[in-house]
Structure formats: C-alpha cells, structure tokens
N, CA, C and O atoms as CSV, one atom per row, in Angstrom:
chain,resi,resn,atom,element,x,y,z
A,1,UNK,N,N,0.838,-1.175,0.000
A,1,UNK,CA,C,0.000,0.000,0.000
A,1,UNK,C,C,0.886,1.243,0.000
A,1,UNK,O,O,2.021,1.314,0.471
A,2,UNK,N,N,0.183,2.225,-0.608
A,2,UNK,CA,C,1.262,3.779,-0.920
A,2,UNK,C,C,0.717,4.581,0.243
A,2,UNK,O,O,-0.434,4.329,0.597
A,3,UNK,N,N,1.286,5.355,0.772
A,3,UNK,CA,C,0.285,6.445,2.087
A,3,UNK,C,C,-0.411,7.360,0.838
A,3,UNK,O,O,-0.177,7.450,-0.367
A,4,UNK,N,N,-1.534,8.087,1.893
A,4,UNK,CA,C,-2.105,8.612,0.949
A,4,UNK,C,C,-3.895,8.674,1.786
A,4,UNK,O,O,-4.132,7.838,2.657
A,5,UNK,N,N,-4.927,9.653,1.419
A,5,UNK,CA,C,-6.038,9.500,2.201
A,5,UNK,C,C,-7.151,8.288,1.329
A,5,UNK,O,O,-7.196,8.161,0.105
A,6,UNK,N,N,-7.839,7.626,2.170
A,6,UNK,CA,C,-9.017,7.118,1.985
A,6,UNK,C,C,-10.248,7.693,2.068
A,6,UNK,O,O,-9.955,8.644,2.793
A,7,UNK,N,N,-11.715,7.839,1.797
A,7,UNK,CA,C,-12.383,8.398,1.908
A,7,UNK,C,C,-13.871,7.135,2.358
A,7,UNK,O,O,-14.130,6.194,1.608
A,8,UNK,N,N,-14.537,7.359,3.462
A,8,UNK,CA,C,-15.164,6.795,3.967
A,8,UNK,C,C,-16.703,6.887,3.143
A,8,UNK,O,O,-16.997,7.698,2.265
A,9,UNK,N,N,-17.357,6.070,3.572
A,9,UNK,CA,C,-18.481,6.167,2.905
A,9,UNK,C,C,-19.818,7.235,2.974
A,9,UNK,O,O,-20.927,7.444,2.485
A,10,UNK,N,N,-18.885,7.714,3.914
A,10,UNK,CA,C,-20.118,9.132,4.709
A,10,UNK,C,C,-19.173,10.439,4.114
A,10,UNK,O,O,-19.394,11.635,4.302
A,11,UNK,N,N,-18.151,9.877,3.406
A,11,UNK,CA,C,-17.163,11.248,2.687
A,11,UNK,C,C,-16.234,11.660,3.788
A,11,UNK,O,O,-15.921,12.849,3.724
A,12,UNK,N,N,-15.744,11.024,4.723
A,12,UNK,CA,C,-14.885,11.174,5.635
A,12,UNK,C,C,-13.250,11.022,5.004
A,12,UNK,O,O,-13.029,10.441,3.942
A,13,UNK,N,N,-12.384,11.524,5.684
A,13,UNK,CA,C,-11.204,11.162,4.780
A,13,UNK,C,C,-10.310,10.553,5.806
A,13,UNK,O,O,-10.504,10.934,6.961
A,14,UNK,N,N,-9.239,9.557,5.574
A,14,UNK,CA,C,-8.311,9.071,6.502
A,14,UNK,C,C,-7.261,8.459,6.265
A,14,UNK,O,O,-7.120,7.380,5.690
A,15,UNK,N,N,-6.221,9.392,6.870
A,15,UNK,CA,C,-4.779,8.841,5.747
A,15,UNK,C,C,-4.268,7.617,6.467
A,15,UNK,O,O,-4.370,7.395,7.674
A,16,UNK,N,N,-3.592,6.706,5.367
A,16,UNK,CA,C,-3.462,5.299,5.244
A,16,UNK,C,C,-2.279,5.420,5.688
A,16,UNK,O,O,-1.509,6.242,5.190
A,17,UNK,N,N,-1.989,4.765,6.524
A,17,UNK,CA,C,-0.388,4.186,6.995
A,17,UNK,C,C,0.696,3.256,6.706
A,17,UNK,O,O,0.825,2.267,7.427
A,18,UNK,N,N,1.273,3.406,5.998
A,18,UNK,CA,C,2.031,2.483,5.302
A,18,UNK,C,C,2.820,1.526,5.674
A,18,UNK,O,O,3.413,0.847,4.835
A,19,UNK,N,N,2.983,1.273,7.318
A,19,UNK,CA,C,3.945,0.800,8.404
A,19,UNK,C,C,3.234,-1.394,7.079
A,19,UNK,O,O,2.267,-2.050,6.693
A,20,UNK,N,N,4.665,-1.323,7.102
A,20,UNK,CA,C,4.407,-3.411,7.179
A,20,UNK,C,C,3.687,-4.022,8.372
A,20,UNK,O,O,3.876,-4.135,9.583
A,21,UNK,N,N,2.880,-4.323,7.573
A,21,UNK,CA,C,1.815,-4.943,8.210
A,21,UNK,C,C,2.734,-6.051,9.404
A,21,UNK,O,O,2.230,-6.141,10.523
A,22,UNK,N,N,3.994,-6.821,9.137
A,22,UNK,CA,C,4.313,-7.804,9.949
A,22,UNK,C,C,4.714,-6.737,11.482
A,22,UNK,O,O,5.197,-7.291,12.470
A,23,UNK,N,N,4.464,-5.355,11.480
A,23,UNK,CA,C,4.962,-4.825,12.720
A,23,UNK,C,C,3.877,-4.855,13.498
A,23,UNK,O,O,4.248,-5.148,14.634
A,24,UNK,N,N,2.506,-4.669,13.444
A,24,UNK,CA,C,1.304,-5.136,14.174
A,24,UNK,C,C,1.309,-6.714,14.623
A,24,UNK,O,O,1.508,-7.661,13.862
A,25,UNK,N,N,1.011,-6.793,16.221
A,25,UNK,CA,C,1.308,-7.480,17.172
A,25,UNK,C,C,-0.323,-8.622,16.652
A,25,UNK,O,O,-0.326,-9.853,16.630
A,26,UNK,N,N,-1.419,-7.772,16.332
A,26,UNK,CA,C,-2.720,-8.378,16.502
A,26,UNK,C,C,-3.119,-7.987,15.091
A,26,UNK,O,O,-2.315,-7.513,14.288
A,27,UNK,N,N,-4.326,-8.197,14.842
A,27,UNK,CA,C,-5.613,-7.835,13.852
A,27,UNK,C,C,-6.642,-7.886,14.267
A,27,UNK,O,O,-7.094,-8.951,14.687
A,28,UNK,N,N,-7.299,-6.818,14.281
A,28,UNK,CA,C,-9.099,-6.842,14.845
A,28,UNK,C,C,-10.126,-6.713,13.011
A,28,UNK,O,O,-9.657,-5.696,12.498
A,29,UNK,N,N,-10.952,-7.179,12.250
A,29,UNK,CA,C,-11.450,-6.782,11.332
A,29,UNK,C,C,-13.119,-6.493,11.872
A,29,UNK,O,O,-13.631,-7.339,12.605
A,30,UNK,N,N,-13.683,-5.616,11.582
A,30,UNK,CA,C,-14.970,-5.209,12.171
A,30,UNK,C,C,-15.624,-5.892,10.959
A,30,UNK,O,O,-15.291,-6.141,9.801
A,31,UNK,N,N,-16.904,-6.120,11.886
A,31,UNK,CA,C,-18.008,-7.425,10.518
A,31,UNK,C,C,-18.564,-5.847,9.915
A,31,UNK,O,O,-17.887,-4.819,9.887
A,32,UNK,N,N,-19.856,-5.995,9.500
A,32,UNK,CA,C,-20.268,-4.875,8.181
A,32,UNK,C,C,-20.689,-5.583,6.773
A,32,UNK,O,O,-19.888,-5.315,5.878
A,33,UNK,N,N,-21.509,-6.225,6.473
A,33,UNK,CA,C,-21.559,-6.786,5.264
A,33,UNK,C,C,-21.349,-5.968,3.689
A,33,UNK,O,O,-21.251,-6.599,2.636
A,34,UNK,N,N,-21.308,-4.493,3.779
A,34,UNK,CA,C,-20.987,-3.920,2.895
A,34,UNK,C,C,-19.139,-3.874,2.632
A,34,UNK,O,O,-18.396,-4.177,1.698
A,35,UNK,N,N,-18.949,-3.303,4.064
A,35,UNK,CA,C,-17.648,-3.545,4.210
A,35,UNK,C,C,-16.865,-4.706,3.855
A,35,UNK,O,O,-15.805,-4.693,3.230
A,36,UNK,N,N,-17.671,-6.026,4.450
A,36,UNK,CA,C,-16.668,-7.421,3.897
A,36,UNK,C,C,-16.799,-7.476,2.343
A,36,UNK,O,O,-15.856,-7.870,1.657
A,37,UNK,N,N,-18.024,-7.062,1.781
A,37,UNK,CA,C,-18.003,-7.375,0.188
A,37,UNK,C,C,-16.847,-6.927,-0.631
A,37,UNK,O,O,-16.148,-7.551,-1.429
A,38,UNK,N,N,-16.816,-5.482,-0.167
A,38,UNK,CA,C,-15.619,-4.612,-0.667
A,38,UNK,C,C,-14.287,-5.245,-0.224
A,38,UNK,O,O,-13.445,-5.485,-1.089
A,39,UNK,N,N,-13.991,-5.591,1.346
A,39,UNK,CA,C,-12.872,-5.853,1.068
A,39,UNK,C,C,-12.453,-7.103,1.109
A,39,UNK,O,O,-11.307,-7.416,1.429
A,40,UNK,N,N,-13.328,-7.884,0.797
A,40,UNK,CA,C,-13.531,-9.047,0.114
A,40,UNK,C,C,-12.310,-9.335,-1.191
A,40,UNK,O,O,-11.582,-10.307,-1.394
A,41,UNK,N,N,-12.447,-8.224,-1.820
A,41,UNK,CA,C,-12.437,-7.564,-3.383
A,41,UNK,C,C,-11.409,-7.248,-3.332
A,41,UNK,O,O,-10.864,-7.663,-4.356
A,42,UNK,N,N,-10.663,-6.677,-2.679
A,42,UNK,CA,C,-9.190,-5.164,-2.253
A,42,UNK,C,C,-7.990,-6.219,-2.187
A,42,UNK,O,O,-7.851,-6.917,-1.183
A,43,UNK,N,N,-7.169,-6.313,-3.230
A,43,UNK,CA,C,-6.085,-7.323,-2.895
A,43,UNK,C,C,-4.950,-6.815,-1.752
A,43,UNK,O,O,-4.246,-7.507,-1.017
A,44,UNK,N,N,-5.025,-5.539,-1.859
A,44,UNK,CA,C,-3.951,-5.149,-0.559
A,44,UNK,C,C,-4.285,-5.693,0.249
A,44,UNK,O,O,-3.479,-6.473,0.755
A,45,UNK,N,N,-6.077,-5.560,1.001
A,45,UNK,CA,C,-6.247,-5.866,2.191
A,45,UNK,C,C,-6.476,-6.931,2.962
A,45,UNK,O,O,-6.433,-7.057,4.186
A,46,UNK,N,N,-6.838,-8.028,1.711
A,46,UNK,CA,C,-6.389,-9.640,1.664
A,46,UNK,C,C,-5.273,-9.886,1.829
A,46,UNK,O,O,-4.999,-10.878,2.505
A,47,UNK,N,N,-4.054,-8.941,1.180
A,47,UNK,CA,C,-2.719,-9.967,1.154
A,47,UNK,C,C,-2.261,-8.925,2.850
A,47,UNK,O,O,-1.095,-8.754,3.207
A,48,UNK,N,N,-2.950,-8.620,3.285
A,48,UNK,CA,C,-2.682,-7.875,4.930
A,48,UNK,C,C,-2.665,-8.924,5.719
A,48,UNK,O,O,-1.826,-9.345,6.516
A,49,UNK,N,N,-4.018,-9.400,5.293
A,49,UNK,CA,C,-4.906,-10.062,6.348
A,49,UNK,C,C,-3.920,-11.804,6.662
A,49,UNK,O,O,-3.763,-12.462,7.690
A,50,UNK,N,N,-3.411,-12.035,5.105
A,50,UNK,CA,C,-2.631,-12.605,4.843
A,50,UNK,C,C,-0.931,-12.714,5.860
A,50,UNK,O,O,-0.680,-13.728,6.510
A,51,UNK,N,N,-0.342,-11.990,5.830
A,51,UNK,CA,C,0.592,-12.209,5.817
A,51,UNK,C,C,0.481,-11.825,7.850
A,51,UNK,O,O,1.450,-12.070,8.569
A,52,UNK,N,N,-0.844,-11.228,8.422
A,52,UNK,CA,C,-0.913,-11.430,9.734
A,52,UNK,C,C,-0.941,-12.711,10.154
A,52,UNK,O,O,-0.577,-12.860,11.320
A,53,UNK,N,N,-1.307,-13.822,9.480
A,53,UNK,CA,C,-1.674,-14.921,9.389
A,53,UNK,C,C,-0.733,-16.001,9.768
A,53,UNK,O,O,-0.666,-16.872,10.636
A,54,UNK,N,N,0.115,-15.502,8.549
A,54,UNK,CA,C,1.151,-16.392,8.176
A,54,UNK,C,C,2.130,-15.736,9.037
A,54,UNK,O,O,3.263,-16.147,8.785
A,55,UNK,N,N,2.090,-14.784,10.045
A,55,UNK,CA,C,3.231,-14.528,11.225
A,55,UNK,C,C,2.887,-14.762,12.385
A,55,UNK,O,O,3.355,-14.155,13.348
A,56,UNK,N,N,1.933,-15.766,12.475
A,56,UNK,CA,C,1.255,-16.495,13.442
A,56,UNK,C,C,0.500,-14.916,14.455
A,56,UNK,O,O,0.641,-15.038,15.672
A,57,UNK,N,N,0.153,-14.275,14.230
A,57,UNK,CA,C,-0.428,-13.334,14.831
A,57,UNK,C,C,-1.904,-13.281,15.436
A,57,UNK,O,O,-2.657,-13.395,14.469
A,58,UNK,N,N,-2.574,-13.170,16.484
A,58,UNK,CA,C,-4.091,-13.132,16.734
A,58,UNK,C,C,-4.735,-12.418,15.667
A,58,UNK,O,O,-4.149,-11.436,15.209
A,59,UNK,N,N,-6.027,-12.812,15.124
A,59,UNK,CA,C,-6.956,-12.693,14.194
A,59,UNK,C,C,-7.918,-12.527,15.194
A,59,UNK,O,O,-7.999,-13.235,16.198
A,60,UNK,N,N,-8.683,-11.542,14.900
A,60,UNK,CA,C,-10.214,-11.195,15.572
A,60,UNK,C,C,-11.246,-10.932,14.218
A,60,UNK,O,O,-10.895,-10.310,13.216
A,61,UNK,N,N,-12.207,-11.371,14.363
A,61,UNK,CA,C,-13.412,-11.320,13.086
A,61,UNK,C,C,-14.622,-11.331,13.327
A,61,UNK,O,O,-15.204,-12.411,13.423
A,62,UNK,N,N,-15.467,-9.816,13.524
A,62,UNK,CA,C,-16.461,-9.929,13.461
A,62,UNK,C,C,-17.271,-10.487,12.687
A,62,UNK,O,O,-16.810,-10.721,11.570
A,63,UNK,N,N,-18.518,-10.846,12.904
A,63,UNK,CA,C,-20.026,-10.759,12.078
A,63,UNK,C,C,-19.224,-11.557,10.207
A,63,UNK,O,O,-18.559,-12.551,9.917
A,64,UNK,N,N,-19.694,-10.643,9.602
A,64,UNK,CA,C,-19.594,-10.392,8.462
A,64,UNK,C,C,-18.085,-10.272,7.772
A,64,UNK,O,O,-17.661,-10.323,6.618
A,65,UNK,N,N,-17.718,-10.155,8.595
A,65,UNK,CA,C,-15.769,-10.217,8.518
A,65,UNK,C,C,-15.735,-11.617,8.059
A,65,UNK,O,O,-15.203,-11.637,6.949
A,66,UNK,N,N,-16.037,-12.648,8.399
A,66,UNK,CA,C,-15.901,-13.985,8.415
A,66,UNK,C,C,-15.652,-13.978,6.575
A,66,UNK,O,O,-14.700,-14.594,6.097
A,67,UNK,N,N,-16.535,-13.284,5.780
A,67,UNK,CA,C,-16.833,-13.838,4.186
A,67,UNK,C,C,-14.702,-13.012,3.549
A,67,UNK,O,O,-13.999,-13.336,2.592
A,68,UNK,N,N,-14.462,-11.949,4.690
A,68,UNK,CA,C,-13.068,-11.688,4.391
A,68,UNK,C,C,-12.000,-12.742,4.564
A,68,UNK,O,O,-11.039,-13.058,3.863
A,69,UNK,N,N,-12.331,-13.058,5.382
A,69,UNK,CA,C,-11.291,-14.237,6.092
A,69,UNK,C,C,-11.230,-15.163,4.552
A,69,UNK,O,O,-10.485,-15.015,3.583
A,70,UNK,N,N,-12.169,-15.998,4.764
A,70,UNK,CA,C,-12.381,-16.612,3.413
A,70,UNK,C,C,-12.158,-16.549,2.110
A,70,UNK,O,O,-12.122,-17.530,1.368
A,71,UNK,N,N,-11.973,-15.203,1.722
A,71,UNK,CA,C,-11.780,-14.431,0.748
A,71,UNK,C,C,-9.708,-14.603,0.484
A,71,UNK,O,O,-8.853,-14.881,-0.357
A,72,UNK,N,N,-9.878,-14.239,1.738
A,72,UNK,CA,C,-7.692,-14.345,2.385
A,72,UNK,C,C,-7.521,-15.747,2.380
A,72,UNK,O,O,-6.363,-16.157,2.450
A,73,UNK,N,N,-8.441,-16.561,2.310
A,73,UNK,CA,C,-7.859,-18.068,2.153
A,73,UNK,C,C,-7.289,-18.612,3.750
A,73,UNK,O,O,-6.529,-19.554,3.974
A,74,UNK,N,N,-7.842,-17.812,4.594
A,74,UNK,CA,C,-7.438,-17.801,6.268
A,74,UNK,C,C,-8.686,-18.903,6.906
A,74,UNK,O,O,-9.892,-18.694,7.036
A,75,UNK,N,N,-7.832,-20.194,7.251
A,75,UNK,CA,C,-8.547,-21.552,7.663
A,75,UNK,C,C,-8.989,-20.997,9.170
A,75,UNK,O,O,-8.225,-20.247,9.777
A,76,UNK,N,N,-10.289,-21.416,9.750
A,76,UNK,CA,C,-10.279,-21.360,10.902
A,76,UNK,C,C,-9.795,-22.432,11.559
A,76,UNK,O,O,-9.653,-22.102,12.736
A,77,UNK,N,N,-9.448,-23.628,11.375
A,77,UNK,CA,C,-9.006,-25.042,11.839
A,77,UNK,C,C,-7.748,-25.170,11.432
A,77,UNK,O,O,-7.243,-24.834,10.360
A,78,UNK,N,N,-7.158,-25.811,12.603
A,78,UNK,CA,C,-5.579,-25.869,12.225
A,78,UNK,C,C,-5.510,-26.898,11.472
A,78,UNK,O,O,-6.560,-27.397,11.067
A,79,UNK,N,N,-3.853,-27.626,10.995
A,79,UNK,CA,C,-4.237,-29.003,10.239
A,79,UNK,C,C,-4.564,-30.084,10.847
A,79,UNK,O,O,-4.618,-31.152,10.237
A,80,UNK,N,N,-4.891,-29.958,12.421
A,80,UNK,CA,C,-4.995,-31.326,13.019
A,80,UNK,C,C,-5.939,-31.500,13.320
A,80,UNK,O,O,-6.422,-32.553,13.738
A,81,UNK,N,N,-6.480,-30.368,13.155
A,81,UNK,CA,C,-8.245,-30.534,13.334
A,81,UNK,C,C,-8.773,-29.465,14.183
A,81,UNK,O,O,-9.974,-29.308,13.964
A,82,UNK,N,N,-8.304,-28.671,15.077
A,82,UNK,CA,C,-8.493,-27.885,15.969
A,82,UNK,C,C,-9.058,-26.693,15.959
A,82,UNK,O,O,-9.012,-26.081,14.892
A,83,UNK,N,N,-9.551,-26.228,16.811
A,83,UNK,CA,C,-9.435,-24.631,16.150
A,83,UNK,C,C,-8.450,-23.740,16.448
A,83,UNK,O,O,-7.852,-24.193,17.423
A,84,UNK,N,N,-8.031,-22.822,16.145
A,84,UNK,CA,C,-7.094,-22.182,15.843
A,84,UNK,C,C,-7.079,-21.060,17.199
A,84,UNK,O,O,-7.917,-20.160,17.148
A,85,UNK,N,N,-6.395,-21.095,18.075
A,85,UNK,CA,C,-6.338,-20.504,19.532
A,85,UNK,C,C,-6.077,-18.850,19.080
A,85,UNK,O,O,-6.447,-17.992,19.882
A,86,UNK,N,N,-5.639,-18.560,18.196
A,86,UNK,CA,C,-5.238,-17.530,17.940
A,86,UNK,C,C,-6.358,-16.682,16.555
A,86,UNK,O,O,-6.029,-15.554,16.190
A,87,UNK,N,N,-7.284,-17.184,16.083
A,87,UNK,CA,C,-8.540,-16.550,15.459
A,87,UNK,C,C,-9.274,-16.940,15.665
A,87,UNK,O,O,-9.638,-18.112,15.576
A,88,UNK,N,N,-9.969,-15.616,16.193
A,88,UNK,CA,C,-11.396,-15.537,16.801
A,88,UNK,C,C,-12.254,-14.778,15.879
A,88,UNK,O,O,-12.130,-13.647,15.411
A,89,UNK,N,N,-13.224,-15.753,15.725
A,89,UNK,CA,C,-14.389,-15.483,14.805
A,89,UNK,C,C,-16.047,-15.358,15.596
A,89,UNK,O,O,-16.474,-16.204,16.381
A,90,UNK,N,N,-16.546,-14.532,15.313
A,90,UNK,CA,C,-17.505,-14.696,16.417
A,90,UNK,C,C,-18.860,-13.815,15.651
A,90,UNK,O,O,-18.627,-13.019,14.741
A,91,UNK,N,N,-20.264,-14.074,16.147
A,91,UNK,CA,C,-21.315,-13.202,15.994
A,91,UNK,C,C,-21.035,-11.930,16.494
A,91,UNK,O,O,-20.104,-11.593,17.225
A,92,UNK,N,N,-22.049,-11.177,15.966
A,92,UNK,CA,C,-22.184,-9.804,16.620
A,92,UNK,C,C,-22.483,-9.820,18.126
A,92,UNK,O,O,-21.981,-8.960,18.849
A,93,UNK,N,N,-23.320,-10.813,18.637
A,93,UNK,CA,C,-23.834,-11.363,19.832
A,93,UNK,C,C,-22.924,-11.925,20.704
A,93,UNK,O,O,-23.166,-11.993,21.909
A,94,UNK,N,N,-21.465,-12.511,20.005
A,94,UNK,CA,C,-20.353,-12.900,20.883
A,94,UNK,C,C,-19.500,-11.982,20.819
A,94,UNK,O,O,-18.430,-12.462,20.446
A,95,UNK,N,N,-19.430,-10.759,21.020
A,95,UNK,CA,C,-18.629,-9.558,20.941
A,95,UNK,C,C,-17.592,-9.937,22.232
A,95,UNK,O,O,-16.453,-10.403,22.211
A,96,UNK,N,N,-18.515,-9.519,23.423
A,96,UNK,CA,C,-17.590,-9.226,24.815
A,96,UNK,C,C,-16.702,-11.062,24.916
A,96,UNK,O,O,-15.478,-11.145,24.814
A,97,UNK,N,N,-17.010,-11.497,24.986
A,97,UNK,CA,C,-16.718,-13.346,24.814
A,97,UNK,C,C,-15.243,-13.050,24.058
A,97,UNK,O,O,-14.144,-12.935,24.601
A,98,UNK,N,N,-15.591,-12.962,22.577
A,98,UNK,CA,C,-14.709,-12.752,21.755
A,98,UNK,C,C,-13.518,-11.990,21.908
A,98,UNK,O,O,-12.449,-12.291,21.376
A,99,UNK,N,N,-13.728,-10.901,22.714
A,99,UNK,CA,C,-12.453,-10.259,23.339
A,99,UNK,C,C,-12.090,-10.740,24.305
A,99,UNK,O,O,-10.860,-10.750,24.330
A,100,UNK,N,N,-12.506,-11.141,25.109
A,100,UNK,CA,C,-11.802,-11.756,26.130
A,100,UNK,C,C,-10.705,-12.789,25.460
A,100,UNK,O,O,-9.508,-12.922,25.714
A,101,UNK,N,N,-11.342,-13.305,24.745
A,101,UNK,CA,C,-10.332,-14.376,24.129
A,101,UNK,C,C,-9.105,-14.034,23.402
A,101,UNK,O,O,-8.009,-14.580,23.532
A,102,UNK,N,N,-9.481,-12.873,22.465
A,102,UNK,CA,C,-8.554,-11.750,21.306
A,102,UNK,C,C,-7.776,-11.464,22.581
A,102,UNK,O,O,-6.630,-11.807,22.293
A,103,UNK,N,N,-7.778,-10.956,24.023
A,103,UNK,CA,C,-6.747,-10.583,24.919
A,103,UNK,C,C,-5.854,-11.880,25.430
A,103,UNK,O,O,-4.649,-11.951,25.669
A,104,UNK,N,N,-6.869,-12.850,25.505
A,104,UNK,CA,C,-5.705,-13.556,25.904
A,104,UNK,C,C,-4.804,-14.355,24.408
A,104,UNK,O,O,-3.781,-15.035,24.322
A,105,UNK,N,N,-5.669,-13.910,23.540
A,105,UNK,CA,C,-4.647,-14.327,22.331
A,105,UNK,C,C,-3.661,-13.393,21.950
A,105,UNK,O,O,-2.671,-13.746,21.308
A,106,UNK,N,N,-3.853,-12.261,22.289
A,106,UNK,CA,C,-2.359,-11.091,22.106
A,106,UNK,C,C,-1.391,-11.482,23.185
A,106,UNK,O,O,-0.167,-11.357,23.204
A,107,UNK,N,N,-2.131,-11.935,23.992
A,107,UNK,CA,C,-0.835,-12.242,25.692
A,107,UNK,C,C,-0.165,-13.898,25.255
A,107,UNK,O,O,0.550,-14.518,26.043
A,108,UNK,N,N,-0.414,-14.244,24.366
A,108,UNK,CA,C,0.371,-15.485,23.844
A,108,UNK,C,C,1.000,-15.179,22.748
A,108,UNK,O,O,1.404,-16.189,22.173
A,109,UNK,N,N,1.371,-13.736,21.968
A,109,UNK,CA,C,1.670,-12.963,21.502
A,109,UNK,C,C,1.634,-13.863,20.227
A,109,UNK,O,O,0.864,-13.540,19.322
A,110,UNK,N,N,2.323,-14.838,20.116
A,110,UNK,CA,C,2.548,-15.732,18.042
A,110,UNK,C,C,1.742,-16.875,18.461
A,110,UNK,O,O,1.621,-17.002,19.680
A,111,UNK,N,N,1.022,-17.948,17.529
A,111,UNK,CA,C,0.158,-18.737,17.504
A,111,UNK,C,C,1.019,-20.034,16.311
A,111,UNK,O,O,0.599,-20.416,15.219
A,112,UNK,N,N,1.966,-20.342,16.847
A,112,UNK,CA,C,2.832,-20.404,16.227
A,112,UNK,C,C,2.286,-22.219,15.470
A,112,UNK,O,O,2.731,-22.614,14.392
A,113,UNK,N,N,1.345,-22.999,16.288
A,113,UNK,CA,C,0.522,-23.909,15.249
A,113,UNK,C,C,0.046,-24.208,14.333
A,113,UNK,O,O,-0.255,-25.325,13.912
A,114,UNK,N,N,-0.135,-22.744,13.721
A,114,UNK,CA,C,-0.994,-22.469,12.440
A,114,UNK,C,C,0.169,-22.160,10.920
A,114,UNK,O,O,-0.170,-21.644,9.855
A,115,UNK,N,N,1.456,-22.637,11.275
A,115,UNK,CA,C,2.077,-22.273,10.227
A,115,UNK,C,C,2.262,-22.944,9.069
A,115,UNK,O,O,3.166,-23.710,8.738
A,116,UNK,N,N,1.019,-22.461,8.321
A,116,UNK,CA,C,1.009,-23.490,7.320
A,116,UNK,C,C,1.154,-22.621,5.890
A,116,UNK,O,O,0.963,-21.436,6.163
A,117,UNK,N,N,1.422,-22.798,4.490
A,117,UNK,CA,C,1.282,-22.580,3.175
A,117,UNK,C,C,-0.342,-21.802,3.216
A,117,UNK,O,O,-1.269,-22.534,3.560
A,118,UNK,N,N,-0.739,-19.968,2.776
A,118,UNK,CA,C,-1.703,-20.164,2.184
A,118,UNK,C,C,-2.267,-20.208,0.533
A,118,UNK,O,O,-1.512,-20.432,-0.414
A,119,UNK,N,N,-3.514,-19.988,0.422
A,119,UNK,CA,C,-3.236,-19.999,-0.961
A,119,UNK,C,C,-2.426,-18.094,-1.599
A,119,UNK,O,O,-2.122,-17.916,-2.778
C-alpha cells in the first residue's frame, strides 16, 4: 500500500499508513456486510490479512468479517483438526466473549501452530 487519504463512505477522509503490516502485534477486522463485500475484493487488504496470518499473529473477526477471512484463504481449523487458539471469529452477539479471548490471544503474543502454506 502507498500512504495517501481514503475516503469513507459518509465522505470522511483518513490517511493510510504504510507501516508493514508484519509490525502489528494483533488484527481486529470489524463485521459490516458492505464492508466485507468490498474488502472481500481489495487485494492489498487480503494480502494484509494474509501475511498477519502467516506470522502467526491473533486474528479477531467480526459478524460479516468472516466472508473476508475466506476471501484471504485464512482456515479457521488448524491441520490437526483444531481450532485455531489464535482466530477468533464470532457473531455480533459474541462480541464481549470474543475479546476476552482476542486478549488472551495477544498475551500469547505468536500462535505459532498455524504455520502453514496459504493460498
């Protein structure tokens, strides 16, 4: 990604930060079904979502976030069958739950089970 502003859907503007993504400790993605369609679509923000992934990093995913994940080719099950201690996927309804968990998945800081090939 180049820096530079974004513009929100209410015409808001917000400049983009160019820092490598591998320097963020976590990932939170907010659900939004308009939002996941789009960045569903956005190869930057797939190959983000991506490479948090693949540095064993906590994943948080609201609602509608889930069709992103999918989109990034980001398994919720490890290869042994498990689920993945370090992405949390949850309803709108498992919000507070879901963080609790996203905290104790930043305090285990790498998730280092999940290191697998994605597509």
């Amino acid at each position: 990604m180049r820096p530079g502003n974004v513009a929100s859907a209410q015409g808001l503007e917000f400049a983009v930060d160019a820092t490598p993504s591998v320097l963020y400790d976590a990932l939170a993605i907010p659900g939004g079904k308009d939002a996941a369609q789009e960045i569903s679509q956005w190869r930057p923000g797939l190959e983000f979502i991506r490479e948090r992934y693949r540095h064993c990093k906590p994943v948080l995913a609201f609602g509608a976030a889930r069709e992103i994940l999918d989109a990034a080719g980001v398994r919720p099950m490890l290869l042994a069958g498990e689920p993945d201690p370090g992405l949390i996927v949850c309803a709108d309804d498992e919000i507070a739950t879901a963080i609790d968990e996203f905290v104790k998945a930043i305090a285990a800081h790498r998730h280092f089970a999940r290191q697998v090939d994605l597509v």
